[in-house]
N, C-alpha and C positions, 0 to 999 in steps of 0.2 A: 099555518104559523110555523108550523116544522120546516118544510119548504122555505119559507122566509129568512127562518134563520140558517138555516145550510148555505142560501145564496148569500148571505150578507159575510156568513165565516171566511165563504172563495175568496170574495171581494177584499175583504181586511187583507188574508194571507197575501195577494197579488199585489196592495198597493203597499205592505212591510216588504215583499219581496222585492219589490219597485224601488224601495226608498232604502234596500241595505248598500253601505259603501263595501266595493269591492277591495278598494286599500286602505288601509287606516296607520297613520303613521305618527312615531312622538320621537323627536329629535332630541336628544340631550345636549348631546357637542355640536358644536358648529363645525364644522368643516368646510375647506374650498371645495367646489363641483369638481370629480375629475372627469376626464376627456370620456368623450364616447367610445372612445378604442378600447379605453383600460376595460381589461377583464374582469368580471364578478363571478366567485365562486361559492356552491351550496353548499354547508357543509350541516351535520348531523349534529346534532347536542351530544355531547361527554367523547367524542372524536379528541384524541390532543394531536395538534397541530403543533408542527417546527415552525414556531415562531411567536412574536408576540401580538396579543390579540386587543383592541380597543374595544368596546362598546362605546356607539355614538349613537345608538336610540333603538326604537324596537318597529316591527311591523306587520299586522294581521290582514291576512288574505281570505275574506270571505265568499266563496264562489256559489253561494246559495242562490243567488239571482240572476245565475247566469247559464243560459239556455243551450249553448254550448262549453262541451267540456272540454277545454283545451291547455292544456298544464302546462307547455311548453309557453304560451303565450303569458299566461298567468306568471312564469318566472321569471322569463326576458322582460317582464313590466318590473318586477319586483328587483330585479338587477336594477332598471334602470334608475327606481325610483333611491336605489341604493348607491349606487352613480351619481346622483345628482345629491347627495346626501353626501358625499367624499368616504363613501365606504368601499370595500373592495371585496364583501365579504357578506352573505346571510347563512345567520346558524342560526337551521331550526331546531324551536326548541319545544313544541308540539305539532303534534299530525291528529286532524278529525276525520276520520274517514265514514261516519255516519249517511253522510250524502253521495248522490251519485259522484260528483267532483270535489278533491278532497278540500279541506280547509287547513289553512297552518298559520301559526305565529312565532315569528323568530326576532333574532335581535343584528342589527346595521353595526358592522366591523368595519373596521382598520386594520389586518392583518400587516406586520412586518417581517417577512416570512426570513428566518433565520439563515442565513447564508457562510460560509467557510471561511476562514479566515484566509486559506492558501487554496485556491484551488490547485487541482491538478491535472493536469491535459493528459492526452495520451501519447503527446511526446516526451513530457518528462517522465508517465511511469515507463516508457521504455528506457528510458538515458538511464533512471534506478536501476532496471532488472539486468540494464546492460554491465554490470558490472559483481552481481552476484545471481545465485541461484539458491531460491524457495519453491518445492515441487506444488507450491499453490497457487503462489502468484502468477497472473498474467490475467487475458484477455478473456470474457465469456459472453457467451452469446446465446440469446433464450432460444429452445426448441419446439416450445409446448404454445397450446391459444391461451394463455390466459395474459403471456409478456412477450408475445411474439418479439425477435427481433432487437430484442433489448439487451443494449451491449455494457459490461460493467466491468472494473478494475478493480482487481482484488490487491491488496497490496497491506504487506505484513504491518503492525504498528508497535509504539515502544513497549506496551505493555503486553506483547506474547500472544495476545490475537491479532485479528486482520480487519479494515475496512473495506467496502465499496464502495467504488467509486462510479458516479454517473459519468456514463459516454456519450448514449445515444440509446432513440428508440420509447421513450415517455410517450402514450396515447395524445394522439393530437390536441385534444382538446386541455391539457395540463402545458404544450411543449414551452409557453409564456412561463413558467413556474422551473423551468429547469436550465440548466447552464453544463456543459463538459465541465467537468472537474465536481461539480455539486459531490458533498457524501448523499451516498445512497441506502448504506447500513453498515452498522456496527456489528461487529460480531467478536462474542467472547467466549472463553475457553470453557467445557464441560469435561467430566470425567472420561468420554467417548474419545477416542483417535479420531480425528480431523471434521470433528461435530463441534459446531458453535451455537451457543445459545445469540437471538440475532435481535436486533431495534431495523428493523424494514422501516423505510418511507414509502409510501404508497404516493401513486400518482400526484393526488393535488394535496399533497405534502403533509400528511394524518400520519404519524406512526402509529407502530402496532407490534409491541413484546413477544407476541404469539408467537415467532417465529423459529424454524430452527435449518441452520446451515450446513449439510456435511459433502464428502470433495473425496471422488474415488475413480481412479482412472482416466485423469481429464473430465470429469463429469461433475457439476456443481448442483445439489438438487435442494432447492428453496419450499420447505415442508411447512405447512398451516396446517393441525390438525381438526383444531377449531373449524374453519372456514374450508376445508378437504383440498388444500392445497400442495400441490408436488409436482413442482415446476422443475426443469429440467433446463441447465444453461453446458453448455459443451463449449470445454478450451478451445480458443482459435489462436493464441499467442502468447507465449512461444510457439512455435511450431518445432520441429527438432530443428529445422536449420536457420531458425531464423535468426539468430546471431551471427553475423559474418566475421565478428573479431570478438575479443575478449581478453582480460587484461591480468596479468598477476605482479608476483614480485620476483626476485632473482638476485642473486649476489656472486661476484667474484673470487672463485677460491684459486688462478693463479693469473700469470701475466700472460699464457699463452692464451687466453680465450676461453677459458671452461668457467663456465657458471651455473651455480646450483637456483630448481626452482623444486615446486613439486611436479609430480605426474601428471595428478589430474588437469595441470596447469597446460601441460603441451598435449596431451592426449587427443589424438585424431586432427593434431594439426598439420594444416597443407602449406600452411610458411608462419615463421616465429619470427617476428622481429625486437630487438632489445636497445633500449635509448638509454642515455645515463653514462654512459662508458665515460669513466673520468671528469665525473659532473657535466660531460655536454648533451642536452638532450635534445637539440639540430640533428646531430648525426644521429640517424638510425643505422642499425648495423644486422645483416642477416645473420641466423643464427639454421643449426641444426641439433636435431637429438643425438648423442653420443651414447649416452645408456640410461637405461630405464631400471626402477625398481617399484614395481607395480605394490605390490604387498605393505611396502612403507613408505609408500607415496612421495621417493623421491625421483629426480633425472637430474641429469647432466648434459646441458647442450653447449655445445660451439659457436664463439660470435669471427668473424670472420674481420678481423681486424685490418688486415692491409699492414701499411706502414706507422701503424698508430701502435704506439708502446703504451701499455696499462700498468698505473701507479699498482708499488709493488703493496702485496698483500699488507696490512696492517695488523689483522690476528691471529688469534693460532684458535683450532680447535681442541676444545675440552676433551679429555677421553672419559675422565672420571666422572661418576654420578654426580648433579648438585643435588643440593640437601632444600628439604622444604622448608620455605621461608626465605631462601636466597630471593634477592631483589636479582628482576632482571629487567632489561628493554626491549623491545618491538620496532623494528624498521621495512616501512613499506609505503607502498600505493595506493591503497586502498579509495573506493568509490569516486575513482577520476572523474569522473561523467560530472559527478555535484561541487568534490572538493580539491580539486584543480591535480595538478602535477608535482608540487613541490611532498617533498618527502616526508612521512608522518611519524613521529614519534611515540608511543605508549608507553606509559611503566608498568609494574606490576610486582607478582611474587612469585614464587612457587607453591603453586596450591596442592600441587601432589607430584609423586612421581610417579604415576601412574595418568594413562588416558581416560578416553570415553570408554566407559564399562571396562574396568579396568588392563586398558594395554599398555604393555610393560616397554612397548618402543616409543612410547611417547607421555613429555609432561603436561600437567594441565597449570595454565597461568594465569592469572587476574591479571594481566595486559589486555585490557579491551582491542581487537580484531574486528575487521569488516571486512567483505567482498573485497579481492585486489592485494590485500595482505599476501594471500596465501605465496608458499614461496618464500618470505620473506625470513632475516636472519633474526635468532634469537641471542641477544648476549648477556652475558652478568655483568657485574659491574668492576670486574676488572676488564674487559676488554675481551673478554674469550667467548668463542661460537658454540654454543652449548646447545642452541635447537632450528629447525625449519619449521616455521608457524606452515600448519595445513588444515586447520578447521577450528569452526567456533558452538559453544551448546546453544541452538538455539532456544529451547528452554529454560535458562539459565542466564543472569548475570553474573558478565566478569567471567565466563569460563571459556577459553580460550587451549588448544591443542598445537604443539608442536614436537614433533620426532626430533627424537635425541640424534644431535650430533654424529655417536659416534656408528649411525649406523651408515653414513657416507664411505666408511673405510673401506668396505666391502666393494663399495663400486667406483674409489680410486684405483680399484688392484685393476678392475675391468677397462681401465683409459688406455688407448695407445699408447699415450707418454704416459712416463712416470710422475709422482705426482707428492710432492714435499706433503709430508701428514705434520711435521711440525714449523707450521706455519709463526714464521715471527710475529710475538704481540708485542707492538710498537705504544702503544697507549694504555697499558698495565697502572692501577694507582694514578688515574686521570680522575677528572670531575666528569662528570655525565656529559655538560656541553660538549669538554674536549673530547670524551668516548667516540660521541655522535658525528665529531667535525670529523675523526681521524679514519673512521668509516664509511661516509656518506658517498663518497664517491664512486665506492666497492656494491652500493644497494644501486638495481636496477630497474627498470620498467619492461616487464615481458610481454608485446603484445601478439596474438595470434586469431590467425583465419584458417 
């Protein structure tokens, strides 16, 4: 009898074994089928995904009755059946693993995976970088096995940190899911020097807060302490030479050819050329360095004018301290590459008479600056050249550096010719427009290789 009933239990278990469905499926939304091409991806229950997620029904995979284990086939069925469902997406949201071959039930998505509003290529972060310098930004390339090969764009953003940007190099089986220009991560400021707390996208597009970003030496190193990761990505661009030009600003302080920029603006340059000369900027005109003042970062080079006579100076340089709170302006070139050639104007104040950490050659001004300014003339609002804009706080809004004026004196004594220190101010007690129109012609375009 015992026997009997042992053979009849096999019997039962084989033919419930026999009769379990291997997919079990309950549709909510309707959906169109989409194509056999479109991709379907796994994802894990409490993963948050960049983007927005549907539920259009759910489905259990039970592989009790099946005699080979084969999980690969068991999810390309489950893709498909999710495919033909208009989903694009199973998030499992349990795992059995009691049996030899596991068991799971998840739920049929719609993923709309969030996309940028602007992407950005890798030719426009070079056209950005080509016109200023951040010793972070540029090109990095992964060294380590975990993102072999994976290239990203680091590029500063308005709020003081930096983003990632996708280039190249996502694991093949994600590359449908990614685009050049895609963000790739966020990264935000921590108390640490050049450590960012970071939002990573991971391959098939899951973020993950865990992360943390720091930049030392050319070296960009992607830490998960969680997950034991320390990935290592190494600048490739810039390189030191990989800028063949570069651009600043300049102005006229007489009719024979001398124009003032800063230093860093011509330093190690193998030819200076300057456009602008009397509002034409067709004509470019070679230039050379006459004298340099490394320490107060200014120069004085030579444009080589020929038979072309330059409109006569319009102002005079201040010798006296201004007082903070004086209003002044900003004239320059700044970020040609984006915002074309014509001449930019900023206002501002005097925020101190003192610089960064306080230097006594130079004011700080809330005239907003960017890349390409530098060089550029400083005036108040009568008419008079009171500074050379040459650097901005990156940490900071509104704070802006330019060397006082009157530290030029020292390096008119150094000209071959002599060199009028009181320059006539032709446009004294003007309106701003008129300030701007009676000088614009005197502000230049410095460009150098």
């Amino acid at each position: 009898m015992k026997k009997l009933f042992l053979i009849l239990s096999v019997m039962s278990l084989m033919v419930f074994s026999a009769c379990t469905q291997l997919y079990t499926t309950t549709i909510n939304v309707e959906k169109p089928a989409l194509g056999d091409t479109t991709e379907v991806f796994t994802y894990i229950a409490g993963k948050d995904i960049f983007g927005d997620i549907e539920v259009i029904g759910s489905i259990e995979v039970n592989t009790n009755s099946q005699k080979d284990c084969n999980m690969q086939k068991f999810e390309n069925d489950a893709h498909d059946i999710a495919r033909a469902a208009g989903g694009n997406a199973l998030i499992v949201q349990e795992i059995d693993l009691q049996f030899t071959c596991l068991n799971f039930t998840g739920h049929i998505a719609k993923i709309t995976y969030a996309e940028d509003t602007a992407l950005i290529d890798r030719k426009s972060l070079k056209e950005i970088w080509s016109n200023r310098f951040d010793p972070i930004e540029g090109i990095y390339e992964s060294t380590g096995p975990n993102l072999k090969n994976m290239e990203v764009g680091v590029l500063k953003n308005n709020t003081g940190g930096y983003s990632l940007i996708y280039l190249n190099g996502t694991a093949n089986e994600y590359r449908s899911l990614w685009r050049e220009g895609n963000l790739k991560a966020k990264l935000s400021n921590t108390g640490a020097i050049n450590t960012f707390k970071t939002t990573w996208l991971e391959h098939n597009r899951t973020y993950d807060t865990g992360y943390l970003i720091s930049f030392s030496d050319g070296i960009m190193s992607l830490i998960n302490t969680e997950s034991e990761i320390n990935q290592p990505f190494i600048k490739m661009y810039p390189t030191q030479n990989s800028f063949t030009s570069s651009s600043g600003s300049g102005f006229a302080i007489s009719e024979q050819g001398y124009v003032v920029t800063n230093h860093h603006v011509v330093e190690g340059a193998e030819s200076i050329t300057v456009k602008g000369v009397n509002g034409d900027f067709n004509q470019p005109y070679a230039a050379e360095v006459i004298v340099t003042d490394q320490r107060n970062d200014l120069a004085i080079i030579k444009i080589d004018v020929g038979d072309v006579d330059i409109e006569p100076i319009p102002f005079q340089l201040k010798r006296e301290l201004s007082q903070v709170g004086n209003e002044v302006f900003v004239l320059g070139y700044p970020l040609r590459a984006t915002m074309g050639d014509e001449l930019k104007l900023t206002t501002g104040i005097i925020s101190s008479r003192t610089g960064f950490q306080g230097d006594i050659t130079a004011y700080q001004i809330s005239a907003p600056v960017q890349p390409g300014n530098s060089g550029g003339p400083t005036f108040d609002m009568n008419g008079n050249l009171i500074g050379i804009v040459n650097a901005k706080h990156l940490g900071a809004e509104n704070a802006s550096y330019s060397v006082k004026a009157n530290y030029l004196i020292n390096l008119f004594e150094l000209l071959p010719e002599e060199m009028s220190l009181e320059l006539m101010n032709k446009a004294a007690n003007s309106s701003l427009a008129d300030l701007v129109e009676s000088v614009r012609n005197h502000v230049y375009i410095i460009e150098v290789d």
